[in-house]
N, C-alpha and C positions, 0 to 999 in steps of 0.2 A: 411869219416864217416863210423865210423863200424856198421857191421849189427846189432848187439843190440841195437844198438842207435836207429833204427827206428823201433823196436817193443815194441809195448802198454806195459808200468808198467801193474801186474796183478790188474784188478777191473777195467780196465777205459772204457769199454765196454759202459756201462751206457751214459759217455758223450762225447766218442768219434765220430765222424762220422761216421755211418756204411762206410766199404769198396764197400757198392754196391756205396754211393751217388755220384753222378757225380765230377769228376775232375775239380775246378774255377780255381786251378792255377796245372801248371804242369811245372818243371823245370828241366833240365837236361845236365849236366856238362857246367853249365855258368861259365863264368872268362869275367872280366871285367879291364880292363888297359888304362890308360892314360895318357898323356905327362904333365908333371909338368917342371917349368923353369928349376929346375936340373934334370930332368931324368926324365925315365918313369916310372909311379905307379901302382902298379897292387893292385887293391881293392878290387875286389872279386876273391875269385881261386874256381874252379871246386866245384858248386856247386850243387848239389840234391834235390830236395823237391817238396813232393804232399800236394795241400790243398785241402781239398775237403768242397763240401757246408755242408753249419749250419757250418762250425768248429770258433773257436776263437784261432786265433793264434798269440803267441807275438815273436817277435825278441829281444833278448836282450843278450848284449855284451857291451865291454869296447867303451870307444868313439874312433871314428873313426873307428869301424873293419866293418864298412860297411852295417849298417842296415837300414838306409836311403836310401844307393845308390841302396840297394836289390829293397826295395820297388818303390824308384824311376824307376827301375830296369821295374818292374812288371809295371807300372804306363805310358810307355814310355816315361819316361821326360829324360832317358838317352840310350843309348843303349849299350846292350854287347856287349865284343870283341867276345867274343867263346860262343857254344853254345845253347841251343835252349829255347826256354818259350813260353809258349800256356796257355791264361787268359782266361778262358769261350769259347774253343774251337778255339781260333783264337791269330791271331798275339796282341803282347801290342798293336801296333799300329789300329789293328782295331777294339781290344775292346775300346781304348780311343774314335777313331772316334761314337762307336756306345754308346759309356756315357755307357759303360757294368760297370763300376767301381766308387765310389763316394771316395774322396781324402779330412782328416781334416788333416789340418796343423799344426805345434807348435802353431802357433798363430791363433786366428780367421779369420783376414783377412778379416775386414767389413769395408763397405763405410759406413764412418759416418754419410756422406747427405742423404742416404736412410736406413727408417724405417726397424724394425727388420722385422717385412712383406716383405719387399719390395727387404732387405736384399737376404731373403729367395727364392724369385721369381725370381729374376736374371738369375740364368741359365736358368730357365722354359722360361720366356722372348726368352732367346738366342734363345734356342732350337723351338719357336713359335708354343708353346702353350697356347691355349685358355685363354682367361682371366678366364674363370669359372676357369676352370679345376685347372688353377694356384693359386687362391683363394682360391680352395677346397684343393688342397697340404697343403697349406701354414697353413691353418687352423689346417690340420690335424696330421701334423709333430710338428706345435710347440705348442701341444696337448701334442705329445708324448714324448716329451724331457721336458712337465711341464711348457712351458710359457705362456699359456692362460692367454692374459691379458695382455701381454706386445708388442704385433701386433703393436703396434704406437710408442712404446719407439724407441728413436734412440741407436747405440750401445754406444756411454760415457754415459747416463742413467743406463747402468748393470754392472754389478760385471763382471768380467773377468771369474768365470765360467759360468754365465750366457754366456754372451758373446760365449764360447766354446760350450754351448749348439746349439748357435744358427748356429755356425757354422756347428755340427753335423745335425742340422736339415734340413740344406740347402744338407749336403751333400745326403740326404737322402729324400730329396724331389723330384728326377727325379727316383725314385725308383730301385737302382743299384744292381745287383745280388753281388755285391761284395764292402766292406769299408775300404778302406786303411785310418791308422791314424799313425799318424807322432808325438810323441808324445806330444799329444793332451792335457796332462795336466801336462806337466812336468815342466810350470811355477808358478805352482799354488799353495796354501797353503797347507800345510798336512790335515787342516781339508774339505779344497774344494775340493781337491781332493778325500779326501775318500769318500765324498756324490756321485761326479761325477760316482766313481769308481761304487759306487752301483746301480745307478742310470742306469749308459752304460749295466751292468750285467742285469738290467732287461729288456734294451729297445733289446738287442741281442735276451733276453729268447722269446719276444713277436715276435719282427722279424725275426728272424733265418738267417737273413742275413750272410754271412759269413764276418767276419771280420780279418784283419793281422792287427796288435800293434806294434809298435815299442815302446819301452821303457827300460830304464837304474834302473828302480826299481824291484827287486826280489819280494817284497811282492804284487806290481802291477801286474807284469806278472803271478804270481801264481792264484794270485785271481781271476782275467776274464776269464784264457784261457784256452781252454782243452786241449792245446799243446803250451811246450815252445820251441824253437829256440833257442839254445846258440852256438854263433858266436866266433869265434878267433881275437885273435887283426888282424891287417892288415899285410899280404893279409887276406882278411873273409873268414873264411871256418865254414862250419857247425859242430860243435864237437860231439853236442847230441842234441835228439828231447826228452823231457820228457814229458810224457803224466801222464795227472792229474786226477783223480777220484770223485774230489771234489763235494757235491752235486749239483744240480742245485740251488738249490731253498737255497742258503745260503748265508750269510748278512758278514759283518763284523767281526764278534764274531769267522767266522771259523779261524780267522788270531791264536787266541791262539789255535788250536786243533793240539792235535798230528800231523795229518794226513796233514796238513797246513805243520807243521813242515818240515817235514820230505820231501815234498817234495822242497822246498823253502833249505832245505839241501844238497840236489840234485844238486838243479841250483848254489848255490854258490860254490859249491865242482866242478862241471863243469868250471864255472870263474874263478876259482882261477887255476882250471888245465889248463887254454886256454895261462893262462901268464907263466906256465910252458914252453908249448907248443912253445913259442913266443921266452921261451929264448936257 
């Protein structure tokens, strides 16, 4: 990765992280490989990258150049070959142990036999706590994801972005310094998806939680993130970080704005250099 690739487009000041706020994710020459029936794969090479808190950050690349496995990565559900990663000061592994991290999947991943409440509680459960307290979450997260009122519905009851909501609310209901999402709505209709899309934009602005995106949509990644990640086919290497200026406080309408433009020009002029790159 060259060094202008990791400095700020000018203007992004506004929505970038300051440089003082503490480091959630710190990555430093990872490479990850593994044995496949024919040979061995190597899916991540030497990679780089700081996230720091409040940021919004998406990974997005061709399928397969490894933005799953990054986050997986980050997530301990795999482990690098080479390497080093430090989540919220500590190992994957003992951020996962201390729940420093909340994880939405492609899919929701609800038991149909328990209520969207109860749905919600489950890890609170695991983790043993209080029924209040668990009550008092559950109220208050699926408040803020918009489903007051549907505490008793089971999930075939909801729409499938509802459904993802409730998923987002569970992930976010043991209170996690840090939200890993796997692309969370990349089953979903263009028009579900744009509500979600606005909808995640504002629940971020209210929690400043830091959040990593994975996604295979240019106009997706643009719109959420203050930093995009563009990945190379496999082996995944980091090409460029583009940093976005976009206002906070903006709806949908920014997708036609110059400034939308031009940066969404960026990321696909990156894409399209990565299969250069490849060949």
């Amino acid at each position: 990765m060259s060094a202008s690739a990791l400095k700020p487009a000018a203007g992004t000041a506004a929505r970038s992280a300051p440089a003082a706020a503490p480091l959630v994710i710190d990555i430093d020459g990872l490479s990850l490989a593994y044995q496949a029936a024919d040979g061995p794969v190597l899916a991540l090479s030497d990679i780089d990258l700081e996230v720091r808190a409040g940021e919004f950050v998406s990974f997005i690349g061709p399928s397969g150049c490894g933005k799953t496995t990054l986050m997986r990565v980050v997530a301990n559900l795999v482990e690098p070959s080479a390497g080093t990663i430090r989540v919220n000061g500590m190992t994957p592994e003992e951020a996962r142990l201390k729940r420093a991290y909340g994880y939405v999947f492609q899919a929701p991943a609800l038991y149909p036999w328990r209520t969207v409440r109860r749905n919600l509680m489950l890890p609170l459960e695991i983790m043993g706590m209080k029924r209040a307290e668990r009550e008092a979450r559950a109220r208050k997260y699926l408040a803020l994801v918009g489903l007051e009122g549907f505490e008793n519905k089971f999930p075939w009851q909801l729409s499938g972005g509802m459904q993802q909501r409730v998923s987002i609310a569970r992930a976010l209901g043991f209170e996690p310094q840090l939200l890993l999402m796997d692309e969370p709505f990349g089953a979903l209709d263009e028009i579900n998806r744009d509500r979600l899309n606005e909808h995640l934009l504002r629940l971020w602005e209210k929690t400043r939680v830091t959040v990593v995106f994975v996604t295979h949509s240019i106009q997706e990644a643009v719109y959420l993130s203050n930093r995009i990640v563009v990945m190379s086919p496999r082996p995944g290497r980091i090409l460029e970080v583009i940093d976005s200026d976009l206002p906070p406080d903006r709806t949908l309408d920014v997708r036609e704005t110059p400034e939308f433009l031009a940066i969404a020009h960026r990321v696909r002029m990156a894409l399209r250099a990565s299969h250069s790159y490849d060949d």
